[in-house]
NULUM-911832 format. One record per residue (C-alpha): residue number from 1; x, y, z. Coordinates in steps of 0.02 Angstrom, whole numbers, plus 50000, padded with zeros to 5 digits. Layout:
+-----+-------+-------+-------+
: pos :  east : north :    up :
+-----+-------+-------+-------+
: NUM :     X :     Y :     Z :
...
+-----+-------+-------+-------+
END
This chain:
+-----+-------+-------+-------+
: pos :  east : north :    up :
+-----+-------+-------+-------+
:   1 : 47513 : 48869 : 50807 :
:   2 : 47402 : 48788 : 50942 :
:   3 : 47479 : 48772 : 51110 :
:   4 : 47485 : 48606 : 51204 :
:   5 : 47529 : 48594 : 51397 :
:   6 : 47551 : 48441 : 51431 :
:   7 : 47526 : 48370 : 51641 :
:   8 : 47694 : 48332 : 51709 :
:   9 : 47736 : 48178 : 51794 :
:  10 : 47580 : 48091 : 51704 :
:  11 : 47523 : 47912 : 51762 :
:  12 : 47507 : 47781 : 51611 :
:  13 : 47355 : 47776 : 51516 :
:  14 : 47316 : 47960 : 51548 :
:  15 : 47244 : 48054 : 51439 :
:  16 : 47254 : 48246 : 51379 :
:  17 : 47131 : 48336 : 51266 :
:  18 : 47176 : 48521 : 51221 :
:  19 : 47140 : 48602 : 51031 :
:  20 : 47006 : 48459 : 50991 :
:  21 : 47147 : 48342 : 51009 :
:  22 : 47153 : 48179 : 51136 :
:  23 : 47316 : 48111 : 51192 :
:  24 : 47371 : 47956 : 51308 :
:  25 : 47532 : 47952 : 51405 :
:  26 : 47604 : 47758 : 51340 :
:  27 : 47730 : 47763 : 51516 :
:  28 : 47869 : 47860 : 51390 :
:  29 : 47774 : 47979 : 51277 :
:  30 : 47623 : 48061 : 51260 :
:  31 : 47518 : 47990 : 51085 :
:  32 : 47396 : 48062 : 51012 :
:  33 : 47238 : 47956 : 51037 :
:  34 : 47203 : 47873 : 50857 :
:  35 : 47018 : 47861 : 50900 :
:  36 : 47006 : 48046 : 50952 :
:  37 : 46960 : 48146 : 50792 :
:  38 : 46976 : 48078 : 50632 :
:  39 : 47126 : 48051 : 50531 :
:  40 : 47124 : 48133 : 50368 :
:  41 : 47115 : 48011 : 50207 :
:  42 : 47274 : 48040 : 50164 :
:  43 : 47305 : 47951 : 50297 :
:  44 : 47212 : 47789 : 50256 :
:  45 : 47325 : 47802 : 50104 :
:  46 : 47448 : 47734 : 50240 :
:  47 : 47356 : 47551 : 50232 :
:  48 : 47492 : 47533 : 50058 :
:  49 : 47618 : 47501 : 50183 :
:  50 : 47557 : 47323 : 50155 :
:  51 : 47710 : 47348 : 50010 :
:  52 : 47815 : 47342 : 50171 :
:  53 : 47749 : 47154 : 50221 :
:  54 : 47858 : 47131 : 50027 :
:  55 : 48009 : 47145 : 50139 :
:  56 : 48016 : 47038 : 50321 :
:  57 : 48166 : 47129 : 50304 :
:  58 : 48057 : 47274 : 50400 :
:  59 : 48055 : 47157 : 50552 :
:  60 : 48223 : 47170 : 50588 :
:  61 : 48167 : 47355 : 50621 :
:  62 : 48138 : 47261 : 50804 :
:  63 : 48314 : 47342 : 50819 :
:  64 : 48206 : 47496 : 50863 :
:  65 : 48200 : 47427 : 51038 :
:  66 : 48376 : 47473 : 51025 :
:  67 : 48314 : 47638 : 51029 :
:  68 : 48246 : 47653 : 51165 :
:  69 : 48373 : 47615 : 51257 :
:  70 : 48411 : 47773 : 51206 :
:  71 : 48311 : 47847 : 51345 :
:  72 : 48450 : 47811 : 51451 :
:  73 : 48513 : 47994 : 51389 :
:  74 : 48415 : 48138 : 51388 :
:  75 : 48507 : 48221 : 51260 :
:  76 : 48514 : 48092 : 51140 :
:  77 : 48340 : 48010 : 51174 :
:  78 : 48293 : 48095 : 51020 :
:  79 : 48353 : 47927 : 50896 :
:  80 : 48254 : 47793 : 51007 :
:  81 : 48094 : 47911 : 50997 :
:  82 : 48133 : 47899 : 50811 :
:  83 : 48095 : 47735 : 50827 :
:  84 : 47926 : 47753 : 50908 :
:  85 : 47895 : 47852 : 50729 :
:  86 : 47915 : 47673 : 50671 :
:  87 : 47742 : 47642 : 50774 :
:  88 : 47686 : 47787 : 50677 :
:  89 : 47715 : 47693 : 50547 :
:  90 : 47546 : 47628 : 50562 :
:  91 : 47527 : 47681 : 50425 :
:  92 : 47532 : 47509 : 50361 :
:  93 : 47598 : 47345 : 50446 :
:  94 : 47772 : 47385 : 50357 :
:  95 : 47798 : 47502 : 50543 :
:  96 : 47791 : 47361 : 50639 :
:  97 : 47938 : 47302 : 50512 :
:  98 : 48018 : 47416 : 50502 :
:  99 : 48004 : 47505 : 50659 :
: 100 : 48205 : 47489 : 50696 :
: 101 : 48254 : 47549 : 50504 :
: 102 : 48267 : 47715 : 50461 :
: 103 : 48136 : 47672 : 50334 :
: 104 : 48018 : 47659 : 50443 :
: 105 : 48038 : 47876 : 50477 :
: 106 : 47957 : 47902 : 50309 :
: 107 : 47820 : 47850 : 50414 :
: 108 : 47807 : 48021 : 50463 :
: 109 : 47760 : 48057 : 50303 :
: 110 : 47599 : 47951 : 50336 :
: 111 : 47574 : 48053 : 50489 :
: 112 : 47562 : 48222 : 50392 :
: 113 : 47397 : 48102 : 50337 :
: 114 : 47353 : 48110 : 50532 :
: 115 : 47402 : 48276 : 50518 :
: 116 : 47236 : 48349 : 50482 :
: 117 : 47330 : 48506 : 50555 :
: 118 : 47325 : 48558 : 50373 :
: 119 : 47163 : 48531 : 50376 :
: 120 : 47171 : 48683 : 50474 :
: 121 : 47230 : 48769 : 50334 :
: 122 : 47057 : 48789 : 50301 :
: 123 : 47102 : 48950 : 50429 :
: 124 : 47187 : 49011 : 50294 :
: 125 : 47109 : 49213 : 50312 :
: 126 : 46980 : 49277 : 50194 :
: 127 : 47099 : 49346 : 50057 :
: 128 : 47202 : 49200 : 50060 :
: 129 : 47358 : 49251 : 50137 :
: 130 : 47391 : 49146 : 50282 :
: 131 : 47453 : 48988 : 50288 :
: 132 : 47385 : 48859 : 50412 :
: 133 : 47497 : 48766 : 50556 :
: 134 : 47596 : 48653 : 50497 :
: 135 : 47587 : 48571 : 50653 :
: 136 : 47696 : 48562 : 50818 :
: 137 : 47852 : 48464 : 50838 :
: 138 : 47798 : 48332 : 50944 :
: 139 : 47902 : 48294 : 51105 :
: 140 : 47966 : 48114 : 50990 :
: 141 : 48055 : 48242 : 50856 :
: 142 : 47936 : 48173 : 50742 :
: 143 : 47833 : 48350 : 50700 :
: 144 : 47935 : 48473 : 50593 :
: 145 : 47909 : 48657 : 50658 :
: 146 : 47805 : 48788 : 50599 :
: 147 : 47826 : 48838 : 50413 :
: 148 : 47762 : 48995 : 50468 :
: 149 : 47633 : 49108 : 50438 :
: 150 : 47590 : 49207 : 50253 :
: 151 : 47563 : 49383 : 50245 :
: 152 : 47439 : 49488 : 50250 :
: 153 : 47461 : 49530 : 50048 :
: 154 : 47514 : 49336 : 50025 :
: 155 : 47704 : 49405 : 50001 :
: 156 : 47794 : 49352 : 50172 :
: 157 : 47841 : 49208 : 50206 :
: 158 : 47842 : 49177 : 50381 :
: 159 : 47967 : 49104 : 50464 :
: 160 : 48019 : 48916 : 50466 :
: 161 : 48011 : 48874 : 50626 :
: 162 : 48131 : 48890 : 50764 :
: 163 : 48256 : 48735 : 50788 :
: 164 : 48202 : 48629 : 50929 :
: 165 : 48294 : 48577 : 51089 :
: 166 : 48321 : 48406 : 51014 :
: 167 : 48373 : 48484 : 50830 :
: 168 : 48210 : 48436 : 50757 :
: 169 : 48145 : 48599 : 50708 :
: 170 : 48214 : 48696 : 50548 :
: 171 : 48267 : 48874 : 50602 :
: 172 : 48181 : 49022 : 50521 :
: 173 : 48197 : 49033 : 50332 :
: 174 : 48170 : 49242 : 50335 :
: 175 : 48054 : 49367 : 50295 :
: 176 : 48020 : 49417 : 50136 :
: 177 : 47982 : 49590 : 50102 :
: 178 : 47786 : 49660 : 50124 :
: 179 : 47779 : 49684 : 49942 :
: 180 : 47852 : 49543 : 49883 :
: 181 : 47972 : 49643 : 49787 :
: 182 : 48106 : 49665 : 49898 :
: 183 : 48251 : 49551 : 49881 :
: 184 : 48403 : 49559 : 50003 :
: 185 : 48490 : 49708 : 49944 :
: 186 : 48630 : 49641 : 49795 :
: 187 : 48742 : 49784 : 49843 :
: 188 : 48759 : 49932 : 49743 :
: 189 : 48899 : 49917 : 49608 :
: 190 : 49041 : 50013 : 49658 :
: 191 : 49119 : 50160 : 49530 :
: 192 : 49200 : 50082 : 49402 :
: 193 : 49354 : 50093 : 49494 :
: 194 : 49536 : 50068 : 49440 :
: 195 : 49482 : 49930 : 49297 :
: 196 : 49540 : 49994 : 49138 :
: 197 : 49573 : 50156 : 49078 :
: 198 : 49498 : 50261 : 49218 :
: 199 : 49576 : 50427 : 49185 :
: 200 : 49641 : 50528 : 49043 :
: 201 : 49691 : 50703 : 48995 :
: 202 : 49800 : 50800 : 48850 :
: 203 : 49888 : 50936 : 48860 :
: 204 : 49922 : 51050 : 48729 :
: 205 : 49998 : 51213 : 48825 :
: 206 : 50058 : 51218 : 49009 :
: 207 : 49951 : 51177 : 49150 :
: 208 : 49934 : 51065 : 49301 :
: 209 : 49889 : 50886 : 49306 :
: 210 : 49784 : 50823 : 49467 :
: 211 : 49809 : 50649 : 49514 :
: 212 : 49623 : 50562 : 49526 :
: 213 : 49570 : 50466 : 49685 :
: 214 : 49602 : 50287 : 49594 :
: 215 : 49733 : 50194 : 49479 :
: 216 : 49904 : 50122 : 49498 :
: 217 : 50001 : 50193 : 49373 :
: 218 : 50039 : 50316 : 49260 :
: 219 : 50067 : 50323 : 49099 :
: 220 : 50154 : 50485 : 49030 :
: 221 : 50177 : 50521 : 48850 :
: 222 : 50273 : 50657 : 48796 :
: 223 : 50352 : 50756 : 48644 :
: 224 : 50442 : 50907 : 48653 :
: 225 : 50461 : 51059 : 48533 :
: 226 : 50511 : 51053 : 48344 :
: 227 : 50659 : 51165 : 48307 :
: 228 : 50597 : 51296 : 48173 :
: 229 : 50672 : 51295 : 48016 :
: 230 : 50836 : 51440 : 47948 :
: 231 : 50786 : 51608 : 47853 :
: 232 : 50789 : 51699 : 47764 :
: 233 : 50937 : 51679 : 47636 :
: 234 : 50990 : 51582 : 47478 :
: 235 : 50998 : 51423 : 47582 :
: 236 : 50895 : 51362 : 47734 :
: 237 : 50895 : 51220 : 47822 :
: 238 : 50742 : 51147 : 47902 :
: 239 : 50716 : 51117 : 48088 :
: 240 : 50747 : 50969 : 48183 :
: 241 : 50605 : 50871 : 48266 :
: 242 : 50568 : 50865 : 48428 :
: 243 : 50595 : 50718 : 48544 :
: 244 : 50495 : 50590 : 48624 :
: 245 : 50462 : 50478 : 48779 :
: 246 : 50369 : 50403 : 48888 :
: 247 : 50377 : 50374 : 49062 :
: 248 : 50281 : 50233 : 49172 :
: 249 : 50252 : 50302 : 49341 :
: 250 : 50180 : 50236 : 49515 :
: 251 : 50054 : 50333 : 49580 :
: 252 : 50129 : 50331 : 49740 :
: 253 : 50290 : 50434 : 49659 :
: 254 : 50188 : 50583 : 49637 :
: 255 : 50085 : 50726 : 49738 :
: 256 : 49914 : 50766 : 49710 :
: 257 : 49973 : 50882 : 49572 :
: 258 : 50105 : 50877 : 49445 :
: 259 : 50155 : 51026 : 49359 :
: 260 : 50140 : 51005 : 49160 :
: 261 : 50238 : 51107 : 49047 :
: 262 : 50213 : 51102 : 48854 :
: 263 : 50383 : 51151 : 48758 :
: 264 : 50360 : 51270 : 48633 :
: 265 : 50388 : 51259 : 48441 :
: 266 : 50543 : 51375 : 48395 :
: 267 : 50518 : 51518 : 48265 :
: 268 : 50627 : 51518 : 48110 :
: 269 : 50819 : 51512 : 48168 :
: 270 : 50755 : 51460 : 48359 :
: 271 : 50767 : 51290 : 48448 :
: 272 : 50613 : 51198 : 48490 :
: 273 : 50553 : 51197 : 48674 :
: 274 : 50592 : 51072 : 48812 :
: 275 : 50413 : 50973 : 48899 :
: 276 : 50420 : 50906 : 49050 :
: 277 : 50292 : 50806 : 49173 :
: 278 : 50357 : 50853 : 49332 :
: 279 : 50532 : 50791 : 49344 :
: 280 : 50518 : 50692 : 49197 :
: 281 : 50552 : 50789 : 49025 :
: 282 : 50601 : 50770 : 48833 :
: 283 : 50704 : 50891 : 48737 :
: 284 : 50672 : 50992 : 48571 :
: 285 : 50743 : 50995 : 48417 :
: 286 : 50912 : 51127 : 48356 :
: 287 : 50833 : 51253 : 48222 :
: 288 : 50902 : 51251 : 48024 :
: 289 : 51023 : 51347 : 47986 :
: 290 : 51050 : 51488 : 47854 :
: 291 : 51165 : 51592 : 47744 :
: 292 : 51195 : 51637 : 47591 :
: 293 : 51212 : 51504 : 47444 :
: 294 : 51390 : 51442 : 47483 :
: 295 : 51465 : 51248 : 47507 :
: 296 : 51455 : 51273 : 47701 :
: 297 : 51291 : 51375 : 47717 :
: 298 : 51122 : 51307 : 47764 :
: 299 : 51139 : 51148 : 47849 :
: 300 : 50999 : 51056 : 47949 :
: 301 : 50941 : 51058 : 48126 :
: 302 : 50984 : 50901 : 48238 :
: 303 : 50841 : 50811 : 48320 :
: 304 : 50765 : 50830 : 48490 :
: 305 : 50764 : 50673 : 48630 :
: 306 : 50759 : 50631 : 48818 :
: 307 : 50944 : 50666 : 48829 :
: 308 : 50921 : 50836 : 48767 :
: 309 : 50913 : 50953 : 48641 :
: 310 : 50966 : 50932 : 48494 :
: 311 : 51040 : 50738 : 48544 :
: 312 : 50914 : 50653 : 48443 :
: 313 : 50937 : 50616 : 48254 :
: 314 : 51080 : 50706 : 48151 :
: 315 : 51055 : 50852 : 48050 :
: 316 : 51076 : 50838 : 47859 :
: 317 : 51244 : 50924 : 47840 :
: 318 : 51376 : 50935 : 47703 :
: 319 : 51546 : 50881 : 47675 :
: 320 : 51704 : 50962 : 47607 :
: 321 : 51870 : 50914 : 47517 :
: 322 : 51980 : 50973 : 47400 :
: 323 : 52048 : 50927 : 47219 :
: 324 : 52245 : 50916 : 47167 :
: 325 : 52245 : 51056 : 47120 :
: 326 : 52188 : 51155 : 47282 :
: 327 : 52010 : 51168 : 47226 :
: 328 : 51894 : 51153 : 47369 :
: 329 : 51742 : 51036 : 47338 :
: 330 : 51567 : 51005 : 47435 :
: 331 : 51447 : 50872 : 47445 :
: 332 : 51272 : 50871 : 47526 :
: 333 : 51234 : 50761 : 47662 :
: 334 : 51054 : 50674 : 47721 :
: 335 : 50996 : 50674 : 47877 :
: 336 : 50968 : 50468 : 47927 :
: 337 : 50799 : 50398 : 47976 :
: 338 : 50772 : 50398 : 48163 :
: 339 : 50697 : 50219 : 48204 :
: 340 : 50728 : 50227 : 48398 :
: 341 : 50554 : 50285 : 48447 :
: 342 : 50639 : 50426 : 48540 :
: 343 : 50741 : 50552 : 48445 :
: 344 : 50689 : 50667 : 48328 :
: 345 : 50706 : 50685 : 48128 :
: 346 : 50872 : 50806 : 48088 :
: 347 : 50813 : 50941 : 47965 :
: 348 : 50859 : 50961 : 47765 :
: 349 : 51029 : 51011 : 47706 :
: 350 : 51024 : 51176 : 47584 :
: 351 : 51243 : 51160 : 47639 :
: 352 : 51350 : 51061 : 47503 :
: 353 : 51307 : 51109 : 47339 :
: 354 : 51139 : 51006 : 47364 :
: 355 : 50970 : 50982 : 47420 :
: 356 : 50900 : 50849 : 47559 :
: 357 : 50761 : 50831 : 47628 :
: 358 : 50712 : 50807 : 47831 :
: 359 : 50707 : 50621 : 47912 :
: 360 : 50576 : 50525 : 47954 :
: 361 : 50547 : 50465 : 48152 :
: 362 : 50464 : 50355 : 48242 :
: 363 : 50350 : 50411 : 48379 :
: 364 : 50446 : 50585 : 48381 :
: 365 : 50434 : 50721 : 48271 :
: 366 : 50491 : 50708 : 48070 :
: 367 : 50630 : 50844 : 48028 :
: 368 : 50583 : 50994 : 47906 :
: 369 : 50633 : 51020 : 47732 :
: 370 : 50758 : 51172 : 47648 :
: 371 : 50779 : 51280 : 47538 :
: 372 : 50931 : 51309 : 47420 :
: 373 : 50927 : 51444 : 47268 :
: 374 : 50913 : 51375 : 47101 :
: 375 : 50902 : 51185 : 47188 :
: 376 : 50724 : 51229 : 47246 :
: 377 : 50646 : 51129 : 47383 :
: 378 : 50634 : 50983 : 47479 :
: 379 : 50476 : 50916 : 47583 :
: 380 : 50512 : 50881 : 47787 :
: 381 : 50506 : 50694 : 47848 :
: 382 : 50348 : 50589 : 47884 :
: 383 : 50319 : 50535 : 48074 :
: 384 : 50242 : 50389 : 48141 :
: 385 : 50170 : 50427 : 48287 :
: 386 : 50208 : 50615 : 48311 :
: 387 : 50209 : 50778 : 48214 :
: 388 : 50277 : 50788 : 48014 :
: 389 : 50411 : 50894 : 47988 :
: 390 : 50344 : 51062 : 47866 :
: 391 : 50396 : 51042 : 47689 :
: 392 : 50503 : 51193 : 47643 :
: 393 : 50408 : 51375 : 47687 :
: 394 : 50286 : 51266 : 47802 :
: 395 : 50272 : 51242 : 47990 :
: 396 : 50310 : 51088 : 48058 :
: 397 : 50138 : 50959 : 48127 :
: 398 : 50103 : 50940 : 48303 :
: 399 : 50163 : 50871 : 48392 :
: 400 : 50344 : 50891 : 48376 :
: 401 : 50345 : 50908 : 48187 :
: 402 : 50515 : 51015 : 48137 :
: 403 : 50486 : 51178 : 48042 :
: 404 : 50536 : 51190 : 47860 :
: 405 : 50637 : 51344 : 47807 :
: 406 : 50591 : 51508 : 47849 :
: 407 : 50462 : 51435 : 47967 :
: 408 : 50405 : 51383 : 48138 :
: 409 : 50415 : 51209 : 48206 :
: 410 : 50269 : 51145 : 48318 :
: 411 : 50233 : 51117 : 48488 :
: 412 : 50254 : 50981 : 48599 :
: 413 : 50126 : 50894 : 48692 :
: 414 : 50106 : 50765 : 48848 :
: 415 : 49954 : 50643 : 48877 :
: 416 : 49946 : 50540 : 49050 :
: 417 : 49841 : 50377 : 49065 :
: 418 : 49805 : 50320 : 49235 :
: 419 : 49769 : 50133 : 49238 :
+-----+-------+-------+-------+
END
């Protein structure tokens, strides 16, 4: 932008040329002299302020006088110099009209006409890149500040124009980058955090679980061991399933690691294991048991839960009573369905004179099926959610699934969710 130093302490009527410009100090402010230079065309456009004559109402704009009263303070002498941009108004007799209403400041607008300053746009460089003045903001807080200068490669915007002593400048809009490609950094999207399911991991056998750097809480799932089923004689029972639960945890409740252990299936004639998260555990199911074919022989195992083993569903059993004549009778017993969500199937009765086969859970593992001589077999219960118990001669499904007779009932397992 051009600089202008104006005289101090000027006497009225003086004039000051600097930058191919011609001003005259009027007693309050210094004006640029109107027949000095030409005024740009745009500015003859002015000469339509003859739509202001429409309204006398622009002569109560005399008001403006009221402005300059204004002068009185130095700090708010801003507002009555406002109203000399009513004489700028010139722009058509509607300033002298309107020189006290605020209408009259869209005068200024007819000054950017005088302001042949962007005529000296026509500086613009060579390639195009920089911007002209937009002119100075005159002393009357009537010129806005400079819009700033373009880049070199036309991408920067230069910067607005610092804000005046009397608040009639605009302060710097900012830089934009030399490439024109360079926003204000957005911010770079952080991990995706503790939103959802951030962390997940199964065991299968015995380990160690490491809590991860985010989350609030854990979510432990857990089944224990199926109990394996009885062998080897004329009747077996199957094994009960193991049990289930889950545990909701704060993160803040645990260490860094947790010690994970996976309870075992249990062979024929064994209980199932007990798996634990930490201090937090479930409990196996009992294993069938065996003998040879008589009323009281072969009776189920009982089903695994978070009280302990063998405290989940009851085994298939038998009963036993007696006729009038002393003669001892036996009936076979099935083991109920296990609808908690927590305790294990019971295994199949081969005990009683009968055949059952295992229960069916929910969530925790089905009981497995027996095996009585000349009855045959029976198939192990269904789980929903877990391991099936093994039909008779089959191993019980992990996890948790009770072993039919004569075989093994399957592992547990634990999966933790951090959320």
């Amino acid at each position: 932008m051009a600089a202008f130093d104006f005289p101090n302490s000027p006497s009225n009527g003086q004039t000051y040329t600097a930058n191919g410009m011609t001003f005259i100090w009027n007693g309050s402010v210094w004006k640029k002299d109107a027949s000095a230079g030409t005024k740009g065309e745009k500015g003859q456009k002015g000469e339509k302020g003859e739509k202001g004559q429409k309204g006398e109402k622009g002569q109560k704009g005399e008001k403006g006088e009221n402005g300059q009263k204004g002068q009185k303070g130095e700090d708010n002498s801003t507002k009555g110099q406002k109203g000399e941009v009513g004489d700028k108004g010139q722009k058509g007799e509607q300033g002298l009209s309107g020189g006290g209403g605020d209408k009259g400041e869209p005068g200024d607008k007819g000054q950017k006409g005088e302001q042949n300053d962007k005529g000296q746009k026509g500086e613009v460089g060579a390639d195009n890149s920089t911007k002209g003045q937009k002119g100075e903001v005159g002393a009357d807080n009537s010129t806005k500040g400079q819009k700033g200068e373009v880049g070199a490669d036309n991408s920067t915007k230069g910067q607005k124009g610092e804000v005046g002593a009397d608040n009639s400048t605009k302060g710097q809009k900012g830089e934009v980058g030399a490439d024109n490609s360079t926003k204000g950094q957005k911010g770079e999207v952080g991990a995706a955090g503790g939103v959802g399911v951030s962390n997940y991991q199964a065991f299968t056998s015995s380990g160690t679980w490491t809590k991860p750097s985010s989350g609030n809480m854990i979510n432990v799932y857990m089944w224990a061991g199926g109990g394996g089923g009885g062998g080897s004689n004329n009747a077996d029972g199957g094994g009960g399933g193991g049990g289930y639960a889950e545990w909701q945890i704060p993160m803040s409740d645990v260490g860094s690691t947790v010690s994970v252990t996976i309870g075992a299936g249990g062979g024929a004639n064994s209980n199932g294991g007990t798996t634990a998260f930490g201090g937090y555990q479930v409990y196996g199911g009992t294993n069938g048991h065996s003998g040879n074919q008589h009323g009281t022989n072969g009776y189920g195992g009982s089903g695994g839960s978070p009280l302990g083993t063998g405290t989940g569903g009851s085994r298939g059993y038998y009963t036993q009573g007696s006729t009038d004549d002393g003669t001892t009778t036996y009936g076979n017993i099935s083991p109920p369905r296990q609808t908690d969500g927590h305790s294990g199937g019971g295994g199949g009765s081969a005990a009683g004179e009968g055949l059952s086969g295992g229960a069916s859970a929910y969530m925790a593992g089905g009981g497995g099926g027996a095996y009585r001589v000349y009855n045959g077999n029976s198939n192990g219960g269904t789980s929903y959610g877990g391991g099936n118990g093994g039909n008779a001669f089959n191993n019980g499904s992990a996890p948790g699934g009770g072993g039919g007779c004569r075989s093994s009932g399957a592992r547990g397992e634990v999966r933790v969710v951090v959320v």
